[in-house]
HTML snippet that shows the backbone in 3Dmol.js (N, CA, C, O; Angstrom):
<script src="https://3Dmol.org/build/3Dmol-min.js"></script>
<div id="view" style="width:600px;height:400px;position:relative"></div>
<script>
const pdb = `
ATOM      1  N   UNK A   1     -88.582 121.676 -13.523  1.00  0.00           N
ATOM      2  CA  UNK A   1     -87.400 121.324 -12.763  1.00  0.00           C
ATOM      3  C   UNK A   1     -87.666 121.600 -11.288  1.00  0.00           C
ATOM      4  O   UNK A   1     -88.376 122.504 -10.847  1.00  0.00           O
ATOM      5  N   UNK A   2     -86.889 120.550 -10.485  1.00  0.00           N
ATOM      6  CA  UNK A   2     -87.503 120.680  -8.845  1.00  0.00           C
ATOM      7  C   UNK A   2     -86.358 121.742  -8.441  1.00  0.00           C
ATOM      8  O   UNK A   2     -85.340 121.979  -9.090  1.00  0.00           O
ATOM      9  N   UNK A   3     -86.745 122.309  -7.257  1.00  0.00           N
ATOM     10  CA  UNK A   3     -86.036 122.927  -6.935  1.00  0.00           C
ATOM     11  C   UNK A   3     -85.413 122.102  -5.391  1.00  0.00           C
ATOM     12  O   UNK A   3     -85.963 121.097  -4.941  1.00  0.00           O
ATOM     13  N   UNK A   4     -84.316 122.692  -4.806  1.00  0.00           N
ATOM     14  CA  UNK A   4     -83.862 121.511  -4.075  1.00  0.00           C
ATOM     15  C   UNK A   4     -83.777 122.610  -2.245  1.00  0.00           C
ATOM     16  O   UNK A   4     -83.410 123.785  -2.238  1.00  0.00           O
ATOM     17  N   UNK A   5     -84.174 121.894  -1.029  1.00  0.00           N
ATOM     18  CA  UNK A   5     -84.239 122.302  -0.239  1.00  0.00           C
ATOM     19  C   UNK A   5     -82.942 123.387   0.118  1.00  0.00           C
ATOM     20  O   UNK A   5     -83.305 124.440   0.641  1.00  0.00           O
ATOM     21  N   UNK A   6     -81.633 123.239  -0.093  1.00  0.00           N
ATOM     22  CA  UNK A   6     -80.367 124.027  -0.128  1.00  0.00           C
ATOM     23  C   UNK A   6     -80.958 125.449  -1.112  1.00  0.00           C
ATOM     24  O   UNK A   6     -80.539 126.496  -0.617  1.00  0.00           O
ATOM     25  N   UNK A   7     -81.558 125.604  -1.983  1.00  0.00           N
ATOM     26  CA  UNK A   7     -81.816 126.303  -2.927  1.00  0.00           C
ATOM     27  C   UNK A   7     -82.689 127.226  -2.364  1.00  0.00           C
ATOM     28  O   UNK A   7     -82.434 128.428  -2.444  1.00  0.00           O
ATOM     29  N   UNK A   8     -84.148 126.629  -1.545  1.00  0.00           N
ATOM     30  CA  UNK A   8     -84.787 127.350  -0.919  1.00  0.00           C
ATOM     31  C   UNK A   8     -84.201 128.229   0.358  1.00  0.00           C
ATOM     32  O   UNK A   8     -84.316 129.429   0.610  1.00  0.00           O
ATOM     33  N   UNK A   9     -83.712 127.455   0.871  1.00  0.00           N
ATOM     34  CA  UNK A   9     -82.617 127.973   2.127  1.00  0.00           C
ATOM     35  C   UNK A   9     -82.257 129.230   1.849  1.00  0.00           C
ATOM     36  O   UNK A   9     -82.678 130.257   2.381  1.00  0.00           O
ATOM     37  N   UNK A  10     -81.146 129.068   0.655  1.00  0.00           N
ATOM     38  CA  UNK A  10     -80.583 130.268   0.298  1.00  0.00           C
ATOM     39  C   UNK A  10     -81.184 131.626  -0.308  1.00  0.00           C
ATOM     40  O   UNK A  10     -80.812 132.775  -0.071  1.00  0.00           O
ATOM     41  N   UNK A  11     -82.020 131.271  -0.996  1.00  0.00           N
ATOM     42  CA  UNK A  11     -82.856 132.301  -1.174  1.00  0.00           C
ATOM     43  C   UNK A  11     -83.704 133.202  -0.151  1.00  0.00           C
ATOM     44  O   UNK A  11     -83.839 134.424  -0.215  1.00  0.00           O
ATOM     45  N   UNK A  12     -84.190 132.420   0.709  1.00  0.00           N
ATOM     46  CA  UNK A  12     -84.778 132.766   2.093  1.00  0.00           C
ATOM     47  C   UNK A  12     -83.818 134.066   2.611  1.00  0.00           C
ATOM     48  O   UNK A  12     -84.089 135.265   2.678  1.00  0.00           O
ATOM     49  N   UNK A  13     -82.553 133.301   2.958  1.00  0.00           N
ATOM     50  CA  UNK A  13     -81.770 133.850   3.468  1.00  0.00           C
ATOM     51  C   UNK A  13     -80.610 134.717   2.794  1.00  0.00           C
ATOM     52  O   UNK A  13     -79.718 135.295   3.415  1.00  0.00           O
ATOM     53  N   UNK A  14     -80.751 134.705   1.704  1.00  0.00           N
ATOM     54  CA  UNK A  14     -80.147 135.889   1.033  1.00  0.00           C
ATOM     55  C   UNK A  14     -81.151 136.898   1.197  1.00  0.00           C
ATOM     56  O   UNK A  14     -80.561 137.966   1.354  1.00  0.00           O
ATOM     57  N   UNK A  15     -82.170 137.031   1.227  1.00  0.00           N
ATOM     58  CA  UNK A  15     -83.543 138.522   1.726  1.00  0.00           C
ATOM     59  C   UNK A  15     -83.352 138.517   3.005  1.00  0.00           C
ATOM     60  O   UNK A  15     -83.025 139.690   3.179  1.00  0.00           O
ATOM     61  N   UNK A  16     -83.332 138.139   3.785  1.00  0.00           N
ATOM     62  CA  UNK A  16     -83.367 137.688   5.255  1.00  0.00           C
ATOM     63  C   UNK A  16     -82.180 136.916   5.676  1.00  0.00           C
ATOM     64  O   UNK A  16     -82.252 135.689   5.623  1.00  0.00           O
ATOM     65  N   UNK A  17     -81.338 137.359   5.996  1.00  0.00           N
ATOM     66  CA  UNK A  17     -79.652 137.099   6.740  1.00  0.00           C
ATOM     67  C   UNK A  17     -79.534 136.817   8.216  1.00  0.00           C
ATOM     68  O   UNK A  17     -78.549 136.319   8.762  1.00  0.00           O
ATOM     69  N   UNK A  18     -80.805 137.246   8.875  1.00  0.00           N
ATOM     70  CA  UNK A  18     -80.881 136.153  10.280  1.00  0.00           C
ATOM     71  C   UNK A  18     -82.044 135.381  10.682  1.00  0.00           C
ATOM     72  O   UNK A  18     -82.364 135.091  11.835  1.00  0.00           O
ATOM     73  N   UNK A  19     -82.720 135.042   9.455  1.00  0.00           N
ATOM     74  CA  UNK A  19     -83.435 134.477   9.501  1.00  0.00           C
ATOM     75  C   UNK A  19     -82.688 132.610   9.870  1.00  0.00           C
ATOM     76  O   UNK A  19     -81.639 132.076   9.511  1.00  0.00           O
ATOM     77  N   UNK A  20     -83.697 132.190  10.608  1.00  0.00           N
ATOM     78  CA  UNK A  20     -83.570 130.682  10.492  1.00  0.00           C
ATOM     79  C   UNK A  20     -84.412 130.227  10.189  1.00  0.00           C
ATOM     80  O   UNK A  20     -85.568 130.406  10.573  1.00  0.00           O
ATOM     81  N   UNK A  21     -83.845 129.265   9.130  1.00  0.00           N
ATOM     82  CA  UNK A  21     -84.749 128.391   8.392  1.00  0.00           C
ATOM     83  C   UNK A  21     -84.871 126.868   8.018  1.00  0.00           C
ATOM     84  O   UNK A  21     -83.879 126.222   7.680  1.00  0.00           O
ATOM     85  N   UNK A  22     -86.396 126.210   8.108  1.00  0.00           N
ATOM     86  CA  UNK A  22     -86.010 124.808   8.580  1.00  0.00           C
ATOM     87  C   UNK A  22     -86.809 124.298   7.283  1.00  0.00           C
ATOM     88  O   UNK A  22     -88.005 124.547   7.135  1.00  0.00           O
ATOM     89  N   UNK A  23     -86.052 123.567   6.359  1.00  0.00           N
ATOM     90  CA  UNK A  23     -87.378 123.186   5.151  1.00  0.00           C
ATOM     91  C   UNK A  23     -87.289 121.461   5.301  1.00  0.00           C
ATOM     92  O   UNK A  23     -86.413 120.789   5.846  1.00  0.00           O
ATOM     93  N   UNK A  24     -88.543 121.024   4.601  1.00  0.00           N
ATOM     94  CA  UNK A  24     -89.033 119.342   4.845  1.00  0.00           C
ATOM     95  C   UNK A  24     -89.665 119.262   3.523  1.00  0.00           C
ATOM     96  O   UNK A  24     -90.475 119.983   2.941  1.00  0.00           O
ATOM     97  N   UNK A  25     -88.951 117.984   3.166  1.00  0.00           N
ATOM     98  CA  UNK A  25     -89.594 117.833   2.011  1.00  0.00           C
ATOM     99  C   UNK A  25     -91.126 117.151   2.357  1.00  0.00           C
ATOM    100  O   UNK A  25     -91.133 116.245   3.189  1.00  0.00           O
ATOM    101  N   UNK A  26     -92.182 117.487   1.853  1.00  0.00           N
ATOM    102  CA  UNK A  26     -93.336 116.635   2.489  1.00  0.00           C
ATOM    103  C   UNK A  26     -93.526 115.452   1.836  1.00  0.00           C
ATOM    104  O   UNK A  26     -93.865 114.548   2.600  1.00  0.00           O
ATOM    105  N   UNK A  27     -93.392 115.041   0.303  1.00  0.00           N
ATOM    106  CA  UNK A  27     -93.465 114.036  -0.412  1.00  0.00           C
ATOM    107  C   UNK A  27     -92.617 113.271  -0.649  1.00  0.00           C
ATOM    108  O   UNK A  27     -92.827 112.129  -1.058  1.00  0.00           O
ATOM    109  N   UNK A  28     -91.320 113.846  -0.399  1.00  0.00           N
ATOM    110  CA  UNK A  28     -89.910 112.894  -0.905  1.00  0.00           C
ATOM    111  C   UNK A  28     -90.053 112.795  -2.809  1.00  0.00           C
ATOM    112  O   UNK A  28     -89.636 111.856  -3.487  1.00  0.00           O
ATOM    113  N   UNK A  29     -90.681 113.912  -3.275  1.00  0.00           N
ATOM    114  CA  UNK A  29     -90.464 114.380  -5.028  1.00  0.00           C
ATOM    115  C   UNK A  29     -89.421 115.274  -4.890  1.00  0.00           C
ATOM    116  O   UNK A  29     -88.401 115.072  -5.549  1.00  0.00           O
ATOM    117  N   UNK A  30     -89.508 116.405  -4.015  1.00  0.00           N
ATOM    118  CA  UNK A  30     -88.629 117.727  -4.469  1.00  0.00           C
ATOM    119  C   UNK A  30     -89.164 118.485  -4.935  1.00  0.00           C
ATOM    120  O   UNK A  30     -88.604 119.394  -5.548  1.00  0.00           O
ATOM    121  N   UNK A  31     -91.227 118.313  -4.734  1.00  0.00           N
ATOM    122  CA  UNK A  31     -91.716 119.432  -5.452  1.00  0.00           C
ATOM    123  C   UNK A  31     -92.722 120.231  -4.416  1.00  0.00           C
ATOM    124  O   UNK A  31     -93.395 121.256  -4.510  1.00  0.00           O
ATOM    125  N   UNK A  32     -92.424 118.974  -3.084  1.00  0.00           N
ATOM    126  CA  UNK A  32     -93.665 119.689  -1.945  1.00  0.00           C
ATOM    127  C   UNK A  32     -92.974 119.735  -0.652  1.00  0.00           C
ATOM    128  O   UNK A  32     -92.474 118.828   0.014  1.00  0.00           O
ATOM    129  N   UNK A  33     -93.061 121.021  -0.446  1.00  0.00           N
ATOM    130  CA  UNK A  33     -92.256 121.478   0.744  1.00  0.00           C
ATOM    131  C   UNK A  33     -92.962 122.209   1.696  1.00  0.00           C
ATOM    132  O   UNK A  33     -93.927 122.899   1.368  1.00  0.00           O
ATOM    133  N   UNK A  34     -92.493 122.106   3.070  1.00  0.00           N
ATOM    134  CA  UNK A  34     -92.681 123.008   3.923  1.00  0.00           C
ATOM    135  C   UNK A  34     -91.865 123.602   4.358  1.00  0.00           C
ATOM    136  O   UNK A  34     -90.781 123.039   4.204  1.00  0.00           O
ATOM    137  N   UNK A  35     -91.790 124.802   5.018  1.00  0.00           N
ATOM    138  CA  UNK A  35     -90.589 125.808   5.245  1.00  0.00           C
ATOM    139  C   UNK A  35     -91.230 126.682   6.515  1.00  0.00           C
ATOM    140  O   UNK A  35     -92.105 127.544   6.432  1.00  0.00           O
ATOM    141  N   UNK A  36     -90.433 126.139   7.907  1.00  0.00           N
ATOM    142  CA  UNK A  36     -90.397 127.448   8.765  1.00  0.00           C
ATOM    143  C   UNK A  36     -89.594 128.482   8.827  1.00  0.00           C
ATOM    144  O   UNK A  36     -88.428 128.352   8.456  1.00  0.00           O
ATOM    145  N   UNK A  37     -90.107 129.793   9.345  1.00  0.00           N
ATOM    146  CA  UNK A  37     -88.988 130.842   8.753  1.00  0.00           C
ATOM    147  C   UNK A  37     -89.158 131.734   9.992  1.00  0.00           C
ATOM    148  O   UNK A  37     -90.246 132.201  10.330  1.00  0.00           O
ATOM    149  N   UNK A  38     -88.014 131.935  10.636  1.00  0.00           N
ATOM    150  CA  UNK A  38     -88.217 132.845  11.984  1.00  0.00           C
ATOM    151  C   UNK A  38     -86.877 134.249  11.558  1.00  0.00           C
ATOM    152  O   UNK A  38     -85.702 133.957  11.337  1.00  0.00           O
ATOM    153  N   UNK A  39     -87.395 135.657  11.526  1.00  0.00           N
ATOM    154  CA  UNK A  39     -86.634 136.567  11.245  1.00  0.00           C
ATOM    155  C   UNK A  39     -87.235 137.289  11.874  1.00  0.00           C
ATOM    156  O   UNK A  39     -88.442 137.211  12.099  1.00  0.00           O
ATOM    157  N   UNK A  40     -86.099 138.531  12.457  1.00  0.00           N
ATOM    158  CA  UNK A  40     -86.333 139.633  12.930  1.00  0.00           C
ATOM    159  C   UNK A  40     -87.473 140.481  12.222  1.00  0.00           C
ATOM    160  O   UNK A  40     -88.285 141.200  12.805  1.00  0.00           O
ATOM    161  N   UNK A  41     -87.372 140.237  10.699  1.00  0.00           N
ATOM    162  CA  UNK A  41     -87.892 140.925   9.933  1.00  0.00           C
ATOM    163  C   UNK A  41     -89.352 140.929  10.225  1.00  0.00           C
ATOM    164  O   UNK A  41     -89.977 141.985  10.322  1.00  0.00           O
ATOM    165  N   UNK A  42     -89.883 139.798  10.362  1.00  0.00           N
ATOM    166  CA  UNK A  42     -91.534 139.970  10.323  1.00  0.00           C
ATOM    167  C   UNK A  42     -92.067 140.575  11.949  1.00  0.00           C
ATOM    168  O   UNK A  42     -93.284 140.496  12.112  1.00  0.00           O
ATOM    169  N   UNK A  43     -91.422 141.042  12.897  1.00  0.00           N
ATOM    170  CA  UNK A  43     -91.669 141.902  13.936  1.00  0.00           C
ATOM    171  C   UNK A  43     -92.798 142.639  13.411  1.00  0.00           C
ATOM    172  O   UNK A  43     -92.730 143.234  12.335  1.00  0.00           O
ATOM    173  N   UNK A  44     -94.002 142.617  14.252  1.00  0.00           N
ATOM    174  CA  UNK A  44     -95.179 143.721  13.890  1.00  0.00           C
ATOM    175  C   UNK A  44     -96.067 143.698  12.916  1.00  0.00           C
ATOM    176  O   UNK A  44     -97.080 144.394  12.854  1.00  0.00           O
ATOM    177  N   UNK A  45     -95.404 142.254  11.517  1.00  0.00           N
ATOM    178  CA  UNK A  45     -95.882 142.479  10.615  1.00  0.00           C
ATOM    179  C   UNK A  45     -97.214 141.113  10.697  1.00  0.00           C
ATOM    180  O   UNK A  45     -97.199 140.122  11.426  1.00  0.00           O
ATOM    181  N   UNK A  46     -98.293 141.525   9.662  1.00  0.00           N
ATOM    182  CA  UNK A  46     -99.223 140.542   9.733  1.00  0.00           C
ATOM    183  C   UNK A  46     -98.696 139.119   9.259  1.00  0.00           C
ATOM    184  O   UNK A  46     -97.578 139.069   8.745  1.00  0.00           O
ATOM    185  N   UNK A  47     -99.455 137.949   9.410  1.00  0.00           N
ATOM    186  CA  UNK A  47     -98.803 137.177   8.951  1.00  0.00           C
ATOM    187  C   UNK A  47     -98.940 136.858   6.790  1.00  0.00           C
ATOM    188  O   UNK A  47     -98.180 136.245   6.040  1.00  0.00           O
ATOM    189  N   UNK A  48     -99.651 137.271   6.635  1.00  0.00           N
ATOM    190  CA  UNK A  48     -99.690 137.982   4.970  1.00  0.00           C
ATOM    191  C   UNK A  48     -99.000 138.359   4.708  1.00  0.00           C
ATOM    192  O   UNK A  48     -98.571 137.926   3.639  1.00  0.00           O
ATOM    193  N   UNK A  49     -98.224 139.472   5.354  1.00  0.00           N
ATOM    194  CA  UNK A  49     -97.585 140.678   4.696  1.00  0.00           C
ATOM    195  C   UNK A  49     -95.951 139.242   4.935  1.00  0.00           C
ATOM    196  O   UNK A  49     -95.385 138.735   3.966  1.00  0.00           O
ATOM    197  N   UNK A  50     -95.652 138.989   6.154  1.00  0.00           N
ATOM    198  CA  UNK A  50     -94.869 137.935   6.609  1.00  0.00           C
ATOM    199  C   UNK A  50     -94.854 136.870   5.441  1.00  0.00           C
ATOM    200  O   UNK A  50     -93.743 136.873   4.911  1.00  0.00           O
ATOM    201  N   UNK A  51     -95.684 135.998   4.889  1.00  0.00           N
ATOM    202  CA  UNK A  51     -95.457 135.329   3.626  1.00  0.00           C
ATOM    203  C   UNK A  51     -94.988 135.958   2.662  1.00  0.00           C
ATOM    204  O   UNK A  51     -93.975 135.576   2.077  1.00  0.00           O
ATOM    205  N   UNK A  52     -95.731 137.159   2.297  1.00  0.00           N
ATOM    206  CA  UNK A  52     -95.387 137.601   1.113  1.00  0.00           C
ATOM    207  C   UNK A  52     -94.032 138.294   1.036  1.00  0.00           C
ATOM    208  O   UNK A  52     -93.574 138.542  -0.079  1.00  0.00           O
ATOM    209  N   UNK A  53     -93.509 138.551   1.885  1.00  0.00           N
ATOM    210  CA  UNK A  53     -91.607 138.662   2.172  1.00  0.00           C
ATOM    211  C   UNK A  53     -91.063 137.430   2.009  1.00  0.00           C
ATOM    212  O   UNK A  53     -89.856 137.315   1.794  1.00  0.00           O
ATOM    213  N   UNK A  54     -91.784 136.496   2.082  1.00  0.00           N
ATOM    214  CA  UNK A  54     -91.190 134.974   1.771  1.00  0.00           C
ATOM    215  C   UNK A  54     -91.079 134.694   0.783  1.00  0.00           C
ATOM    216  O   UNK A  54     -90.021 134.247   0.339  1.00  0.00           O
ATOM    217  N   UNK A  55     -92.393 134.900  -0.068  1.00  0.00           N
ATOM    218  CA  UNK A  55     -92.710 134.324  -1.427  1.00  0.00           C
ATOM    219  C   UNK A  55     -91.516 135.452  -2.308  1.00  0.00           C
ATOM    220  O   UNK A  55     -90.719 134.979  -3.119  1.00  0.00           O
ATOM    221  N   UNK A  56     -91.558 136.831  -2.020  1.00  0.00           N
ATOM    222  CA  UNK A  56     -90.623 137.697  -2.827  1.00  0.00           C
ATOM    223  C   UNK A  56     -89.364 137.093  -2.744  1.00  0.00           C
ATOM    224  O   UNK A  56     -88.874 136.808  -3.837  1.00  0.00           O
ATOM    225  N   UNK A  57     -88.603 136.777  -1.603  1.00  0.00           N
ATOM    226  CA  UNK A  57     -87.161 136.310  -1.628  1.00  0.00           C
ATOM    227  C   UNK A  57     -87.110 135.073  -2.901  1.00  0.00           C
ATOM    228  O   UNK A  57     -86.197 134.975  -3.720  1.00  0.00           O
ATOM    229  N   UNK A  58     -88.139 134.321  -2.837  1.00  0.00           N
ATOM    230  CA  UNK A  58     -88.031 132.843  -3.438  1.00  0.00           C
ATOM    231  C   UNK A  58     -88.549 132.947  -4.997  1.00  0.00           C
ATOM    232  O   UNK A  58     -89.131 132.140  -5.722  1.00  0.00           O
ATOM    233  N   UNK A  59     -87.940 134.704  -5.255  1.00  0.00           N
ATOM    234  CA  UNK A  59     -88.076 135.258  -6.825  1.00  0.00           C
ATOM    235  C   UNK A  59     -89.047 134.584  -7.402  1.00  0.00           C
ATOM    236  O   UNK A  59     -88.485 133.603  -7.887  1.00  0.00           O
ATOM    237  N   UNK A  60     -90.545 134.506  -7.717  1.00  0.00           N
ATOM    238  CA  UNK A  60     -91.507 134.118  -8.800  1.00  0.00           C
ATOM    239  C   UNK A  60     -91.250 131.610  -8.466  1.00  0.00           C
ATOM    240  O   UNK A  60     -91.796 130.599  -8.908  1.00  0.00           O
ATOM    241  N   UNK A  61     -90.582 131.807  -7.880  1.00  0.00           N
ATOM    242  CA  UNK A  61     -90.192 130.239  -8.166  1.00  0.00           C
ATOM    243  C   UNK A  61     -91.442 129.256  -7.549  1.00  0.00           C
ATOM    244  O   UNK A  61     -91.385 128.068  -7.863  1.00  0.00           O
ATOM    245  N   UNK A  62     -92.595 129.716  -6.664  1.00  0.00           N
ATOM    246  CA  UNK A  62     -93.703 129.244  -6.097  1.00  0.00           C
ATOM    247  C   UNK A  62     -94.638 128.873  -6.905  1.00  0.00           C
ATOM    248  O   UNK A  62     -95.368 129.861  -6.976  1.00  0.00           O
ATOM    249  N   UNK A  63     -95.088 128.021  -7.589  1.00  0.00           N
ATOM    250  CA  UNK A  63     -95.759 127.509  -8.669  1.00  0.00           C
ATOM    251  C   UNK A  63     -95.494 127.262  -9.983  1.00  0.00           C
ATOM    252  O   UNK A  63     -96.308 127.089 -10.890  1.00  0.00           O
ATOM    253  N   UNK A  64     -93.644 127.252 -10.052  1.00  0.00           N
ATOM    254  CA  UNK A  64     -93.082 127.135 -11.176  1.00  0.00           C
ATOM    255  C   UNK A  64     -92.131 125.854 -10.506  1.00  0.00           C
ATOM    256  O   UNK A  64     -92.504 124.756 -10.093  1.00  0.00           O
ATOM    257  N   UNK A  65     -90.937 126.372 -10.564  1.00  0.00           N
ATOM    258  CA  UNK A  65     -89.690 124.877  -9.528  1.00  0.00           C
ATOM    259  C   UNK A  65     -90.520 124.730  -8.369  1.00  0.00           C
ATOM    260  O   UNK A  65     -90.446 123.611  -7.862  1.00  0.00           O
ATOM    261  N   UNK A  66     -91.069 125.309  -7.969  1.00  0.00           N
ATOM    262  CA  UNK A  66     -91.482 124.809  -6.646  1.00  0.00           C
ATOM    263  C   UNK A  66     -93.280 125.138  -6.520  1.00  0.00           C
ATOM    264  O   UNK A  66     -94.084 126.070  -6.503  1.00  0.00           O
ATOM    265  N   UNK A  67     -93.199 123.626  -6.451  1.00  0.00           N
ATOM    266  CA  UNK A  67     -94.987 123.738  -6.813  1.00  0.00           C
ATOM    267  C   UNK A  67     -95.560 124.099  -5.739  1.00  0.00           C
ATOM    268  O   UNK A  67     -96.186 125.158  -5.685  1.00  0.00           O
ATOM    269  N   UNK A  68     -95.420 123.157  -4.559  1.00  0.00           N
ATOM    270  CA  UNK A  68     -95.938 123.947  -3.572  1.00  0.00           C
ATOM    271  C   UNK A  68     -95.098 123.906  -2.102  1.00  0.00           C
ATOM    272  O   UNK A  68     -94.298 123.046  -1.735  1.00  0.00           O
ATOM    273  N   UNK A  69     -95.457 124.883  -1.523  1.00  0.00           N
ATOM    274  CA  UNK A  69     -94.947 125.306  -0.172  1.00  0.00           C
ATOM    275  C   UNK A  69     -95.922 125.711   1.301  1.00  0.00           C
ATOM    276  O   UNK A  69     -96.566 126.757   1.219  1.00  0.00           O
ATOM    277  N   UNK A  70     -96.003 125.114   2.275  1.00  0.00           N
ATOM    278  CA  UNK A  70     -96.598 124.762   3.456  1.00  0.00           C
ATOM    279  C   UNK A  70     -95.301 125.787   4.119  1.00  0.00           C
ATOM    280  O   UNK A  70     -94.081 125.621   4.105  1.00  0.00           O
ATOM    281  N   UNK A  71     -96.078 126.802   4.640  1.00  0.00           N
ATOM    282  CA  UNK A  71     -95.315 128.076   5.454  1.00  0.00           C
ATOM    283  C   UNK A  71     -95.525 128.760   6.644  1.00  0.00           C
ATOM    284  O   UNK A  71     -96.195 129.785   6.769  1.00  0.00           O
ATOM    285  N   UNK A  72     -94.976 128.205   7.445  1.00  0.00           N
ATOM    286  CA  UNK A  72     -94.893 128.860   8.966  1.00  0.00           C
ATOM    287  C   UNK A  72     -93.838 130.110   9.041  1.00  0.00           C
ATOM    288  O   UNK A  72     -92.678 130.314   8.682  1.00  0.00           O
ATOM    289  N   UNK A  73     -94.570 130.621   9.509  1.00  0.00           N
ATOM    290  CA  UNK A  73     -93.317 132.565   9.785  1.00  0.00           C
ATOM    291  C   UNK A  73     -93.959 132.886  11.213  1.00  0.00           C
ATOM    292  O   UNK A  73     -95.028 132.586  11.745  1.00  0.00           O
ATOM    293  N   UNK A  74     -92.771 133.672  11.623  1.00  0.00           N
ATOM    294  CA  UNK A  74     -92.895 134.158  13.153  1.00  0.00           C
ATOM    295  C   UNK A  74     -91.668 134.620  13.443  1.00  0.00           C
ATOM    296  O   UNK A  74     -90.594 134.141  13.076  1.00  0.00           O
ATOM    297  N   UNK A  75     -91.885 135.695  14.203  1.00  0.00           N
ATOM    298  CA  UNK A  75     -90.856 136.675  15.201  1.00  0.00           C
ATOM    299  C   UNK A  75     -89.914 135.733  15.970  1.00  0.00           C
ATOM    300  O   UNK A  75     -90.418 134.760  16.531  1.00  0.00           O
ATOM    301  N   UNK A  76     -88.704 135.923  16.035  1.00  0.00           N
ATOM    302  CA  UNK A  76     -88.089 135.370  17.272  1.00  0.00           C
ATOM    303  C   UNK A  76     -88.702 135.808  18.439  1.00  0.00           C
ATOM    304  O   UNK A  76     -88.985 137.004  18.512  1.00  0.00           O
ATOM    305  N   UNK A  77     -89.001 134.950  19.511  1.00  0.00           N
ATOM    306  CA  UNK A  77     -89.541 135.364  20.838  1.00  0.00           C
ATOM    307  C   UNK A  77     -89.197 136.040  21.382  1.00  0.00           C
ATOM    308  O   UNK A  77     -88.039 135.628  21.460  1.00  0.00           O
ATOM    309  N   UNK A  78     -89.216 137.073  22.052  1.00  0.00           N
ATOM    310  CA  UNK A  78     -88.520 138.084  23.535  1.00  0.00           C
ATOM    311  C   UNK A  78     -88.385 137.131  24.389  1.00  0.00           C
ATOM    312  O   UNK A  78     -88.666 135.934  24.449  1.00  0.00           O
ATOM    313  N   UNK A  79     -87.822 138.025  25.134  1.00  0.00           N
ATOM    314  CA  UNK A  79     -87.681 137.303  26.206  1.00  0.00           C
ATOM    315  C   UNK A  79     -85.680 137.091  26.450  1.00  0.00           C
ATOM    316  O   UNK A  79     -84.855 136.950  25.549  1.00  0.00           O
ATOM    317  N   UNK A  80     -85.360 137.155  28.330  1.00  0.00           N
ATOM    318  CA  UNK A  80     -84.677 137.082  28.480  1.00  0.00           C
ATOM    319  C   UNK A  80     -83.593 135.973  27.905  1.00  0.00           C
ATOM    320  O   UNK A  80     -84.084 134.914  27.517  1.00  0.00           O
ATOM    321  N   UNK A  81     -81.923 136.156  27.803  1.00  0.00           N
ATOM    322  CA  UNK A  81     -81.401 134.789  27.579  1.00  0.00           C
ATOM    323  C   UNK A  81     -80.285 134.415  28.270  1.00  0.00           C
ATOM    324  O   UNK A  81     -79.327 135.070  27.861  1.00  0.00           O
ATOM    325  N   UNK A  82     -79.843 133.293  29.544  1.00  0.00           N
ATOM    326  CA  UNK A  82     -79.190 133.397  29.949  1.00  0.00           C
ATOM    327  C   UNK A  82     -77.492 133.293  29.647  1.00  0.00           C
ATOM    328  O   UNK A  82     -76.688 133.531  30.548  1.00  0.00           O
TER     329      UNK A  82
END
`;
const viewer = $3Dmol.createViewer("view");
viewer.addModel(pdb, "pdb");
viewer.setStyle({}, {cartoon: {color: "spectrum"}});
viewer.zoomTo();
viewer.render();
</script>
C-alpha cells in the first residue's frame, strides 16, 4: 500500500513540530518520493544522525508503504530577520 504525501508530512511533523516540510512525488506512483525537511532539531547534528531522526518519525514505513525516499535535511539558517 502507497503511502500518500499528507501522510508523510504528518509524521515528519508529529516528531518535529517546527519543522517545514516540502514532499514531491518523483514518479507520479505514490511510491517515490522526495522530502525536504528543515528543523531546529538537526542544529549541530551530522547529516546521518539528521536522516535517521527522519527515517524514526516515518515509524519503520521506508521500504515497506514507502519504497523509496530522496532526502534533503538542514538547519534553518541564522541570520538576522527583518
Amino acid at each position: 500500500m502507497a503511502i500518500s504525501a499528507n501522510e508523510i508530512e504528518n509524521l515528519i511533523k508529529a516528531a518535529m513540530p517546527d519543522a517545514s516540510v516540502t514532499i514531491e512525488d518523483l514518479a507520479g506512483d505514490g511510491d517515490h518520493w522526495a522530502a525536504t525537511v528543515i528543523s531546529e532539531t538537526f542544529r549541530g547534528l551530522s547529516r546521518v544522525k539528521q536522516h535517521q531522526i527522519v527515517y524514526a518519525a516515518l515509524q519503520g514505513r521506508v521500504g515497506g508503504d514507502l519504497h523509496a525516499l530522496a532526502l534533503q535535511t538542514s538547519a534553518p539558517e541564522s541570520g538576522a530577520s527583518a
